[in-house]
C-alpha positions in Angstrom: 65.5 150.6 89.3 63.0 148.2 90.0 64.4 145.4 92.9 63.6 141.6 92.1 63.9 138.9 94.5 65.8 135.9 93.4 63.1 134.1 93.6 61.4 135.9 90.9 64.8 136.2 89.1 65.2 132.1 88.7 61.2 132.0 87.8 62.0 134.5 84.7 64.5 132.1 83.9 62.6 129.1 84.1 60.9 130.6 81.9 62.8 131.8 79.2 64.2 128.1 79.4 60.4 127.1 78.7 60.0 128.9 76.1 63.3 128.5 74.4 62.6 124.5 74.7 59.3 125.6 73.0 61.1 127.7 70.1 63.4 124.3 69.6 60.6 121.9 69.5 58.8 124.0 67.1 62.1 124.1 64.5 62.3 121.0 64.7 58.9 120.0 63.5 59.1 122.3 60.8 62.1 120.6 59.9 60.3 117.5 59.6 57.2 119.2 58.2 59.2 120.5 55.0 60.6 117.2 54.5 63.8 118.1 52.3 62.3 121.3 50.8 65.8 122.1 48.9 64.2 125.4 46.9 67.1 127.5 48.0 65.8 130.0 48.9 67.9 133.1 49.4 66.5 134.2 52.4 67.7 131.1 54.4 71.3 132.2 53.7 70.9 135.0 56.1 70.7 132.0 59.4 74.5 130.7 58.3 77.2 131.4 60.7 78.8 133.2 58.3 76.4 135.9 56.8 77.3 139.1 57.1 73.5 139.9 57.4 73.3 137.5 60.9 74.3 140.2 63.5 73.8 138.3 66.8 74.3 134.8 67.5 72.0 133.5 70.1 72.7 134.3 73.7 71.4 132.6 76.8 70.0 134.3 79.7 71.6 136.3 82.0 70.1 137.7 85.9 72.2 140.1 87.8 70.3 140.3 91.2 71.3 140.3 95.1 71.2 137.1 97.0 70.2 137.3 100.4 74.0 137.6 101.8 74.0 140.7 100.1 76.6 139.5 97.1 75.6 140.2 93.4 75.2 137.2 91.5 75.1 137.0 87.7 73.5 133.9 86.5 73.6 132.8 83.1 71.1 130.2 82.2 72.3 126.3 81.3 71.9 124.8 77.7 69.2 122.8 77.9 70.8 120.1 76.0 74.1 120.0 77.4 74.2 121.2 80.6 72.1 120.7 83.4 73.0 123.7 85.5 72.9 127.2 85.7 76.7 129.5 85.3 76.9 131.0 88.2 79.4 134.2 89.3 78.6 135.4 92.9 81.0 138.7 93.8 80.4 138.8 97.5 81.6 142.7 98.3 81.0 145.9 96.3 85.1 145.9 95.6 85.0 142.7 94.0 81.7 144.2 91.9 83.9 147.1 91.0 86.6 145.1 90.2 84.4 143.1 87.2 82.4 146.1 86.0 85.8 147.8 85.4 87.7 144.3 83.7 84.2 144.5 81.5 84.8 147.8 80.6 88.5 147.5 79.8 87.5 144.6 77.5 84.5 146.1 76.0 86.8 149.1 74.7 89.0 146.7 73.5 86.4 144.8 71.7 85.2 148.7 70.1 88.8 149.4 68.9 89.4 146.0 67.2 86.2 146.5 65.6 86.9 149.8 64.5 90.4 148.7 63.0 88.4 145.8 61.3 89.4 143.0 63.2 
């Protein structure tokens, strides 16, 4: 497992924020470009929240690294729109770690079995 400093964690985040500002800025000129193009077109009905064809929603960002107190941080990046900050969990000793992989893990199994009962 490769080590990364924080440093180079925040600048991998700056940017995927970049280039996610990028992406948005994009869309929305192409929005203006097509100026009311209302062809309906099946393929845009797989972007709607709900087709069964759009598998993952988007996700921001997240860094799991070490800051230099020696506490694991996971950092998940702001909204650039609405929020002007970062999320950020730091679990300062390897038992409070523990403690938060296992909660993920417990929820994660329950999140497999309600999808398996088809909930």
């Amino acid at each position: 497992m490769t080590k990364i400093t924080p440093q180079e964690a925040l600048a991998g985040l700056d940017a995927l924020a970049e280039e996610r500002r990028t992406k948005d800025l994009l869309a929305s000129a192409n929005e203006l470009a097509e100026d009311g193009d209302d062809d309906d077109d099946p393929e845009d009905d797989v972007w709607a929240n709900d087709s069964e064809a759009l598998v993952i929603r988007e996700q921001r960002a997240i860094a799991v690294y070490m800051n230099d107190f020696g506490g694991m941080v996971i950092r998940q990046e702001a909204d650039g729109y609405f929020e002007r900050e970062d999320h950020i969990v730091i679990l300062t000793t390897t038992s409070a770690a523990y403690k938060v992989l296992k909660a993920m893990e417990k929820v994660l199994e329950e999140m497999k079995e309600r999808n398996k009962n088809g909930g």
